[in-house]
C-alpha positions as CSV (number, residue, x, y, z in Angstrom):
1,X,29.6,70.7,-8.0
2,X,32.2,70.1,-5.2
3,X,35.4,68.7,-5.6
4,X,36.0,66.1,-2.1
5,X,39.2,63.9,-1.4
6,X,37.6,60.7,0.8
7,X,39.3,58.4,3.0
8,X,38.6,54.8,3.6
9,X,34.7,54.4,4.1
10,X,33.2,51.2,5.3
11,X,29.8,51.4,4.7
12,X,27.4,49.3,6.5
13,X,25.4,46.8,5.1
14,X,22.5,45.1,6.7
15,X,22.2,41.4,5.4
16,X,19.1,39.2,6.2
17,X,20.1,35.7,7.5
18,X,19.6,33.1,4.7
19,X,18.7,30.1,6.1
20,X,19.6,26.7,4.7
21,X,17.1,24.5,4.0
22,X,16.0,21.6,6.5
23,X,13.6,19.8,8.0
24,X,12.2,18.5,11.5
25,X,9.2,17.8,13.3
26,X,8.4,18.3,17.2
27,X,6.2,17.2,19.9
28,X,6.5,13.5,18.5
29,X,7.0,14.4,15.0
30,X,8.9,11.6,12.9
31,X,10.8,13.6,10.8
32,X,14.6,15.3,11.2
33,X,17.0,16.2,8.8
34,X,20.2,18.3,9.2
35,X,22.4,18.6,6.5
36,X,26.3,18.3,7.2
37,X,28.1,18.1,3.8
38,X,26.7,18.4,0.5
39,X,28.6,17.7,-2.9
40,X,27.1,18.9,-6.0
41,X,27.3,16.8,-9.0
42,X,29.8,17.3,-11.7
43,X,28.7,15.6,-14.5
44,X,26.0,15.1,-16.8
45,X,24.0,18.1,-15.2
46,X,21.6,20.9,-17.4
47,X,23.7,24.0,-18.1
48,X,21.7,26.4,-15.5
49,X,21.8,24.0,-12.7
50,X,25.4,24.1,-10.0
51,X,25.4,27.2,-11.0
52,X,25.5,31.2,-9.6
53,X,25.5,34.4,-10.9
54,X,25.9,37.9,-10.4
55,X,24.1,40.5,-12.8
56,X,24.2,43.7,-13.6
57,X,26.4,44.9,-10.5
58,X,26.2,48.6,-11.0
59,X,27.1,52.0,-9.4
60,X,26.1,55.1,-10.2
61,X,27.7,57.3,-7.2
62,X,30.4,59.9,-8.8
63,X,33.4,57.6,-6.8
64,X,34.6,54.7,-7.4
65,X,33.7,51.7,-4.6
66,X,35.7,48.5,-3.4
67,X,32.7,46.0,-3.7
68,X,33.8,42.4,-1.6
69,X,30.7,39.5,-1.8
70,X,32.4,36.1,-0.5
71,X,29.8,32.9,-0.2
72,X,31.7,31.4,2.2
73,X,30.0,27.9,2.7
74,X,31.5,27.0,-0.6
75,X,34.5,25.2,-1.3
76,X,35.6,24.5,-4.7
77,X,37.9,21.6,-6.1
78,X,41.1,22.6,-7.9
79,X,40.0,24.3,-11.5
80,X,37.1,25.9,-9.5
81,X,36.8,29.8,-9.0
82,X,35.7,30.5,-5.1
83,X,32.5,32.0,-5.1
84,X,34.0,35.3,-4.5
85,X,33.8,38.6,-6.0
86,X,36.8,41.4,-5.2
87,X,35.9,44.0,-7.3
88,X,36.9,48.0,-7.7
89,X,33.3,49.3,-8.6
90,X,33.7,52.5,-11.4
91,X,31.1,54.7,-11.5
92,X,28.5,53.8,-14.3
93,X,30.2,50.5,-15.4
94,X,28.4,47.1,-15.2
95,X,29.8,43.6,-14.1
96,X,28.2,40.4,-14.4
97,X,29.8,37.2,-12.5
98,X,29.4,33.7,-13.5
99,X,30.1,30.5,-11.0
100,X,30.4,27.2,-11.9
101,X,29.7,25.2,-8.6
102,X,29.9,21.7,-10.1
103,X,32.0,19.5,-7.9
104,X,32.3,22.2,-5.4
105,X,31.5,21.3,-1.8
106,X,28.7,23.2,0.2
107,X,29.4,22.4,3.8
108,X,29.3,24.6,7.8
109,X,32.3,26.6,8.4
110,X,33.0,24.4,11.3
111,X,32.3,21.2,9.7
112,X,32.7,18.4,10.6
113,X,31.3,19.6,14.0
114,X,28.0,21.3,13.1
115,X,25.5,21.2,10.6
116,X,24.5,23.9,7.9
117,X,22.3,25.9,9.4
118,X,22.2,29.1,7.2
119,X,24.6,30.2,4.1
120,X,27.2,32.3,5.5
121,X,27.7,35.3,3.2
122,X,30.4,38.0,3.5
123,X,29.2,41.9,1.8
124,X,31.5,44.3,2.6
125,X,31.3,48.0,0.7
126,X,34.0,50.9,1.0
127,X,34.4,53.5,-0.6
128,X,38.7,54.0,-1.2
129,X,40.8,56.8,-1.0
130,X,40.2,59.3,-4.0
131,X,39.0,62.3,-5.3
132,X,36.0,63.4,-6.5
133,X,33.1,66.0,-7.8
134,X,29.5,65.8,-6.6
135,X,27.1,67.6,-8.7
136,X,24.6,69.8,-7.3
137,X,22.5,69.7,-10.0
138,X,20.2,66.7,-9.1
139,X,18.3,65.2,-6.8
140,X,20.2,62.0,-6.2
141,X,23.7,61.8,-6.6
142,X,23.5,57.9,-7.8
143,X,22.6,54.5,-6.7
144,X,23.9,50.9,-6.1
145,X,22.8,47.5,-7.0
146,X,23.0,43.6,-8.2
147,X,20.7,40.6,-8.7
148,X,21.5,37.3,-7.4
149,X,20.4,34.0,-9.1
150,X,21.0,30.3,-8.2
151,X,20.4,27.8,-10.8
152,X,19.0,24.4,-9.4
153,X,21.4,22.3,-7.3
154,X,22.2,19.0,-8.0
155,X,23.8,16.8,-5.1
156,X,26.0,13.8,-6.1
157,X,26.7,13.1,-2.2
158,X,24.9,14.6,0.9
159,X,26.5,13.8,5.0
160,X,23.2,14.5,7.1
161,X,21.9,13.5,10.2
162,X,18.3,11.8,9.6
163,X,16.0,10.4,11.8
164,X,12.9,9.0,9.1
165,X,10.7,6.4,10.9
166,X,8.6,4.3,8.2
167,X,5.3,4.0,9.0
168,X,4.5,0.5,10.4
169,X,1.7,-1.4,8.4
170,X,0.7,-5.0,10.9
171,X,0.0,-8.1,8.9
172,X,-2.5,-10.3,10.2
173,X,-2.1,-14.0,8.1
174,X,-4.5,-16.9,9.1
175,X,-2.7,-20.2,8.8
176,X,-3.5,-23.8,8.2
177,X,-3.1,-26.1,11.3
178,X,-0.2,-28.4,11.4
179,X,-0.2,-32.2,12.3
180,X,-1.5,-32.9,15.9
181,X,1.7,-34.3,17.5
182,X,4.3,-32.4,15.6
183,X,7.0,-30.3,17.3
184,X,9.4,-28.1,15.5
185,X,12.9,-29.1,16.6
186,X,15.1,-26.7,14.4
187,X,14.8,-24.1,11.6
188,X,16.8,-21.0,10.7
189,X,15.0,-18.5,9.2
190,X,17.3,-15.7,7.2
191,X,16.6,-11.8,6.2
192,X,19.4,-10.6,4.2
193,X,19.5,-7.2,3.8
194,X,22.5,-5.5,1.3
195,X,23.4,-2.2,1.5
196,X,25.4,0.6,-0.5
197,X,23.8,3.2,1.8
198,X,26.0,4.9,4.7
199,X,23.1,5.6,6.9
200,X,22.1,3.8,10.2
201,X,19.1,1.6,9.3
202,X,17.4,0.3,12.5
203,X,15.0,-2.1,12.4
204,X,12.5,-3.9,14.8
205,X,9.9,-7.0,14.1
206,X,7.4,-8.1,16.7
207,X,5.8,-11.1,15.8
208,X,2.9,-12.2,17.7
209,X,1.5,-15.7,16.8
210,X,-2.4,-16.7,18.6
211,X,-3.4,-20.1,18.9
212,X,-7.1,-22.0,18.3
213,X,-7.3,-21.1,22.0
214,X,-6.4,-17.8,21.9
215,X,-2.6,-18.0,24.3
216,X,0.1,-16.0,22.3
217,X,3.5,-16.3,21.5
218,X,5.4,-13.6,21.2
219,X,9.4,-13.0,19.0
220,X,11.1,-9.6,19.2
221,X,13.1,-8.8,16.8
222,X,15.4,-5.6,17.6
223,X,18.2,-4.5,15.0
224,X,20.3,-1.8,16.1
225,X,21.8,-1.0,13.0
226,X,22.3,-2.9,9.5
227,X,25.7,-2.7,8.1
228,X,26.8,0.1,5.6
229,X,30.1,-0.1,3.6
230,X,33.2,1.1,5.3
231,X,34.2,3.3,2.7
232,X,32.5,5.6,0.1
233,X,33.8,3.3,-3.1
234,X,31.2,3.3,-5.9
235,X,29.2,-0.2,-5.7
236,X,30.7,-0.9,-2.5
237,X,28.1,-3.4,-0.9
238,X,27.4,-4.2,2.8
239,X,25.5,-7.3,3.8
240,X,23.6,-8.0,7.1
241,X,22.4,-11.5,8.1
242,X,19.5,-11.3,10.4
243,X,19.2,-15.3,11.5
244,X,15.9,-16.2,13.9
245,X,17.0,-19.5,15.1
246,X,16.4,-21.3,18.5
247,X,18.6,-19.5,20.7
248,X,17.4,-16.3,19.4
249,X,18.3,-13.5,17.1
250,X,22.1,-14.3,15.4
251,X,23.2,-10.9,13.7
252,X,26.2,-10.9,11.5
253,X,27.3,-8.3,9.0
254,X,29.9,-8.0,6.6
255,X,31.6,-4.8,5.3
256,X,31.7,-5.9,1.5
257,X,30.0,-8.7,0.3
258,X,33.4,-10.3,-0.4
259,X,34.6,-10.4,2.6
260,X,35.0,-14.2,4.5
261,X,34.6,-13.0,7.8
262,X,32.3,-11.2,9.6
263,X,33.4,-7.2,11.3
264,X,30.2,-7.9,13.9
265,X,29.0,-11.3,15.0
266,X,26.1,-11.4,18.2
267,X,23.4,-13.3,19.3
268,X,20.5,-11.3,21.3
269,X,18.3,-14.0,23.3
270,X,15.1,-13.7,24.0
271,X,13.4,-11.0,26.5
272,X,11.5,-12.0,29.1
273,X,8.2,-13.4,28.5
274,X,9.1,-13.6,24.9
275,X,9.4,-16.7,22.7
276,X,12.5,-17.5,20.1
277,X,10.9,-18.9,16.4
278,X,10.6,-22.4,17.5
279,X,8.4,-21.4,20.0
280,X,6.2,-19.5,17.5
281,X,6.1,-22.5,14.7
282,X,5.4,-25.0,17.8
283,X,2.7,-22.8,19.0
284,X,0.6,-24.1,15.7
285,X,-0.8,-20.7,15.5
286,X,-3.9,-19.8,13.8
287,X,-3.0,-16.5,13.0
288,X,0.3,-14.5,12.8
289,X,-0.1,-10.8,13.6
290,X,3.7,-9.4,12.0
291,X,4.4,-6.0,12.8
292,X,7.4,-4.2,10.9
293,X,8.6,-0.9,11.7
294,X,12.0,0.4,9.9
295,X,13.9,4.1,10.9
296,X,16.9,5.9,9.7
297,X,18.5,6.9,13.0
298,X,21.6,8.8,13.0
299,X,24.5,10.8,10.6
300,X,25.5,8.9,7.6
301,X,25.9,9.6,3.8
302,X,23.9,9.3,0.9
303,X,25.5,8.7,-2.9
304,X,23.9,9.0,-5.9
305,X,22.9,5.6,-7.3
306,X,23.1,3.9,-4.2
307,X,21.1,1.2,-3.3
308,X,19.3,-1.3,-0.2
309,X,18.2,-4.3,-0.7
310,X,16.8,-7.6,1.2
311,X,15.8,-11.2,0.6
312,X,14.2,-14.0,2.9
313,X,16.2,-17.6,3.1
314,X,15.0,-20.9,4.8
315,X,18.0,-22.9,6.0
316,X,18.4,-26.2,6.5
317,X,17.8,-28.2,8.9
318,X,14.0,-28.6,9.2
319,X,13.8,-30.6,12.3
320,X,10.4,-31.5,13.8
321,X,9.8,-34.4,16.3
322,X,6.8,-36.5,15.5
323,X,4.7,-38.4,18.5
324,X,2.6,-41.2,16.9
325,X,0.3,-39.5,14.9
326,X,-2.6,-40.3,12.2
327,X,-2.5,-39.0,8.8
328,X,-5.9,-38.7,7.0
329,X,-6.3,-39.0,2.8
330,X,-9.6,-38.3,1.4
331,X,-11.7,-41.6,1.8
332,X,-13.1,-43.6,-1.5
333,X,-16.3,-45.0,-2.1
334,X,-16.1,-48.2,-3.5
335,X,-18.6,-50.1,-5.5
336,X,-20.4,-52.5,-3.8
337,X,-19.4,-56.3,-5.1
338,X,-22.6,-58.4,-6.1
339,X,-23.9,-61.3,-4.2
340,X,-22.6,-64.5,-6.2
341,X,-19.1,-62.9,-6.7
342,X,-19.2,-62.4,-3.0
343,X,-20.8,-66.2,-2.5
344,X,-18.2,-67.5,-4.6
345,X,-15.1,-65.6,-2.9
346,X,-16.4,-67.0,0.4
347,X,-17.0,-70.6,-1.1
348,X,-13.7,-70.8,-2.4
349,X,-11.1,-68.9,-1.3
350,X,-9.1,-70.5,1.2
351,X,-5.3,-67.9,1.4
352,X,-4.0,-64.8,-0.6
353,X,-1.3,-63.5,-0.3
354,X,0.2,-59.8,-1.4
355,X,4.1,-59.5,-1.3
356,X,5.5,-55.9,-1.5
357,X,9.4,-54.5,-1.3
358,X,9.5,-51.1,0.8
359,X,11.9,-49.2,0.8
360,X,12.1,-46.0,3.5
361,X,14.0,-43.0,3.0
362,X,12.3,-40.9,5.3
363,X,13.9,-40.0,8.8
364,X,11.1,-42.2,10.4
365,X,9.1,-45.4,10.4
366,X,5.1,-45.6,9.7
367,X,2.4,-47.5,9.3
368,X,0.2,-47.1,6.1
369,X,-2.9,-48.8,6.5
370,X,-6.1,-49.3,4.0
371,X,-9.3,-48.8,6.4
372,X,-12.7,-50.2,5.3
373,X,-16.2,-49.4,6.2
374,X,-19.6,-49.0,5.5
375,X,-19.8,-45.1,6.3
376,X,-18.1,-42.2,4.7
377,X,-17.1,-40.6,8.3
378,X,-15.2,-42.9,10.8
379,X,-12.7,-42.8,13.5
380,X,-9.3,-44.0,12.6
381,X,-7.8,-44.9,16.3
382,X,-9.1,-46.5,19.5
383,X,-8.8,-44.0,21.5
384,X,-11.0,-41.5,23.4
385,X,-9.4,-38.4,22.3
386,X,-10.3,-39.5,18.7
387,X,-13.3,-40.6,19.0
388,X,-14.5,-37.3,21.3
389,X,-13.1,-35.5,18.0
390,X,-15.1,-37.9,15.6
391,X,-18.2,-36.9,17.8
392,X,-17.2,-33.1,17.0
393,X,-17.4,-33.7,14.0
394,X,-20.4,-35.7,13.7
395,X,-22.1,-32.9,15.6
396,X,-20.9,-30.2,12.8
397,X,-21.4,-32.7,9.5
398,X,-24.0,-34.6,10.5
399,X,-26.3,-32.8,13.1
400,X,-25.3,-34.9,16.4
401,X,-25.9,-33.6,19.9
402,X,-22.8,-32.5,21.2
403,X,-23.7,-34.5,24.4
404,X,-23.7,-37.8,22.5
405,X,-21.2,-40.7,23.4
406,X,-19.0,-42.5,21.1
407,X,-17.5,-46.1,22.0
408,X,-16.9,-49.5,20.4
409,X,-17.2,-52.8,20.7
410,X,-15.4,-56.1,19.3
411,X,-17.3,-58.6,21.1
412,X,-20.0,-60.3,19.0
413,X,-21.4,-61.7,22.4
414,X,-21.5,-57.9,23.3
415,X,-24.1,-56.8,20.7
416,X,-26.2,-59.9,20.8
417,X,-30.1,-58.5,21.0
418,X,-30.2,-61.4,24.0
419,X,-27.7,-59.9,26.0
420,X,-27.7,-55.7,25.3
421,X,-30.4,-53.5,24.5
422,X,-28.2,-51.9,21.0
423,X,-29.5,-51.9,17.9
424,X,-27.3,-53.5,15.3
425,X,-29.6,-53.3,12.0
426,X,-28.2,-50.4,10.4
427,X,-25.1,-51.7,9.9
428,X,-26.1,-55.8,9.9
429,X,-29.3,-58.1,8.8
430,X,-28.8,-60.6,11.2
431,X,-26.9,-61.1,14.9
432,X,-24.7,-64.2,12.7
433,X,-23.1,-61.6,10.3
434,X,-21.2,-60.4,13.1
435,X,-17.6,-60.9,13.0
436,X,-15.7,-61.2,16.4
437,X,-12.7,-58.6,16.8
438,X,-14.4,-56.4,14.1
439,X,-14.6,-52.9,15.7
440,X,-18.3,-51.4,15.6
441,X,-18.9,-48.1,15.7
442,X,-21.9,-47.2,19.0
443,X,-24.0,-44.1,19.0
444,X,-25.5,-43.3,22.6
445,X,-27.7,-40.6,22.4
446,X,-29.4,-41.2,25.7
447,X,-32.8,-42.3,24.6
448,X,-31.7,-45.7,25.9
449,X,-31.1,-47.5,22.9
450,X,-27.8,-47.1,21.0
451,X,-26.9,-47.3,18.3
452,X,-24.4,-49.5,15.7
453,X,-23.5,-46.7,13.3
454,X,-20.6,-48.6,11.3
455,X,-17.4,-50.8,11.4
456,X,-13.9,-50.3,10.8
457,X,-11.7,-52.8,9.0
458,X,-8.5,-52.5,8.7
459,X,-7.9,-54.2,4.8
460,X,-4.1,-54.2,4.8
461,X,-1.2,-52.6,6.4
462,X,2.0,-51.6,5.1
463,X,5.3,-51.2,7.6
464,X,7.7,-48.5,6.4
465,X,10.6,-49.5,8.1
466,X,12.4,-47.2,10.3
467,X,16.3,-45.9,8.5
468,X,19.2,-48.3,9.4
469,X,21.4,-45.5,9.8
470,X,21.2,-41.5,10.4
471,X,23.8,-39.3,9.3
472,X,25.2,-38.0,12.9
473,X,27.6,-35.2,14.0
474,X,30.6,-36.2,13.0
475,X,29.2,-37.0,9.7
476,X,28.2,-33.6,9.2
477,X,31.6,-32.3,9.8
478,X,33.2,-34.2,7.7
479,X,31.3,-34.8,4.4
480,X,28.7,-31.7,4.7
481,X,25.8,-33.1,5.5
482,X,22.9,-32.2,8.1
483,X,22.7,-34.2,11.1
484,X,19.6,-36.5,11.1
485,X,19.2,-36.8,7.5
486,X,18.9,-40.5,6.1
487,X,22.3,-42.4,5.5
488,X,20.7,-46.1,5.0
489,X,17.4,-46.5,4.3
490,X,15.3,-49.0,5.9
């Protein structure tokens, strides 16, 4: 052997670069993550998890060696070690290390500015100041080495930057028609969204609603962020009021759920060529095509246990305005009456009367009449829009040409088989069972001779009177109730 004094050796040592874990996505991807700030839980964690060791650090070489191993993206709470290791190396001794990162905080050395992009790791081995003997005798004069192991991590609280779009799924819905006459006046429709999440949550609805005629009507919905809680308290709740009314899109959010007044109140009107949701309800649409596409766009924080949530209100008022209109119930077939009751009826019936007290409390007046006749399918109005549409339908239930005409006649003198070439038959044995100001149903098929196909009697006729009073503006200010709902009834 030979007996050496050394001075202060730094020896160098090559360290790969240990990247940190994260995701993205190019050329279109959907997909980016970049982690900020990570805390690792505390509590309730398995014993090998937030946790890193050191084993069996161990030299060999006949001299002692300063050994310095700082991870330096961790910072630990007061009561935590840092994960650091300062340690006079003696030759053949071994060390083992045990950290306890619960609670500690993994975040970039120049947080909050950048993200994490790899673990920053300090190795630094020198050999001090001593003296020494190196054997001859062998072919090595001694080695170096450690093992590293991390147990699993467990987060409690991550700060990240996330982009995450959602995949949008369109929802086509076929829809019953309305009433022919009806326009929608005023609705509010709500989406309440509450949040414990501090991420920004954008959202965007197109609704597209298609006619029996195939013209669309179309509502964007763009929501450039839902509210988060302003602070990190646990249970902390945001709430987000997405209102489609007819001026628009109202957004309001609130910072807690407790609060009375809003931190962010706008409206966003319609864009051009697009509709607000009174012009999609008054569209009558067959079918609603409802495409929903939600993202995460943008640095925020996620805690454990958190939570985002939504619901779907219908606010009052409902307001349609109604034209004059004609509401169908399913007919009834009634027995026929025999011929003496009938005989004796007609022989000695002179007046009846029917009394009835109605009262209205609807926000309009009707009619409600009781329609006779000898057919099951019958027009239920004068006019030529109805009965073109009772032709329709003929032609669909019943076979008709679609060419065929539809009118009527009151006039006895009118169907007389001495004065018009119709034949009355079907509906009548003889010209003197006519009854003047009866309406009879004609057929003309354009063979040149029409057809009576039935009569419509009206039996009786109920008036729902129209309210006395409304509840007005003023009204609703001052005892709470909507404008237009009924304050007297007729």
């Amino acid at each position: 052997g030979i007996d050496i004094t050394t001075n202060d050796v730094d020896l160098p040592v090559p360290l790969p670069e240990i990247g940190f874990p994260s995701s993205g996505a190019t050329g279109g991807g959907t997909t980016r993550l970049e982690l900020f700030r990570c805390v690792l839980e505390q509590d309730g964690v398995p014993l090998t998890s937030n946790r890193l060791q050191v084993m069996d650090l161990r030299s060999t070489l006949p001299f002692d060696i300063d050994f310095l191993m700082n991870f330096k993206n961790f910072f630990p709470p007061p009561g935590n070690d840092s994960v650091k290791i300062d340690q006079t190396l003696e030759s053949g001794e071994t060390y083992n290390f045990d950290f306890s990162l619960k609670g500690d905080t993994l975040r970039a050395l120049e947080y909050p500015d950048s993200a994490i992009g790899q673990l920053e790791l300090d190795v630094a081995v020198t050999i001090p100041e001593q003296k020494t003997t190196i054997p001859f005798n062998t072919d090595e004069i001694g080695s170096f080495g450690l093992g590293v192991r991390f147990g699993s991590l467990n987060f409690k609280e991550l700060e990240a930057f996330i982009y995450q779009g959602f995949p949008s799924v369109p929802t086509e819905q076929e829809l019953p028609q309305g009433f022919k006459g009806v326009t929608l006046a005023d609705v509010r429709i709500q989406f309440i969204m509450d949040s414990q999440i501090r991420l920004p949550v954008k959202m965007n609805m197109d609704f597209i609603a298609i006619d029996v005629f195939n013209d669309t009507t179309r509502l964007i919905v763009d929501i450039d962020t839902v509210g988060y809680p302003a602070s990190d308290s646990p249970g902390d709740t945001s709430r987000t009021i997405i209102e489609l009314n007819r001026f628009g899109t109202q957004i309001t959010i609130y910072e807690s759920i407790s609060d009375s007044l809003p931190s962010y109140d706008t409206l966003k009107v319609p864009c051009d060529g697009c509709g607000t949701i009174i012009d999609v309800m008054a569209a009558n649409p067959a079918t609603l095509i409802v495409d929903a596409e939600a993202r995460i766009d943008g640095r925020g924080t996620i805690v454990a246990g958190a939570s985002l949530g939504g619901g779907f209100k219908l606010v009052a008022p409902f307001a349609l305005i109604m034209e004059p209109m004609t509401i169908m119930s399913q007919p009834t077939v009634l027995e026929e009456m025999d011929y003496q009751t009938r005989n004796r009826i007609r022989s000695s019936l002179i007046q009846s009367d029917m009394v009835f007290d109605v009262t209205n409390s609807l926000p309009f007046g009707a009619e409600l009449s009781v329609l006779l006749s000898n057919a099951e399918f019958f027009p239920t109005d004068t006019t030529m829009d109805m009965l073109s549409d009772f032709r329709d339908s003929m032609a669909a239930e019943q076979g008709w040409n679609p060419s065929d005409d539809v009118y009527i006649i009151k006039n006895c003198t009118d169907l007389s088989p001495e004065n018009s070439n119709i034949y009355i038959f079907n509906v009548m044995t003889d010209h003197n069972e006519c009854i003047d100001g009866m309406p009879y149903i004609i057929r003309s098929d354009g063979t040149g001779v029409d057809t009576v196909i039935s009569y419509v009697d009206t039996l009786f006729k109920f008036i729902l009177p129209f309210p006395d009073r409304l509840y007005t503006d003023e009204d609703a200010d001052s005892l709470g109730v909507p404008t237009g709902m009924v304050a007297e009834p007729g």
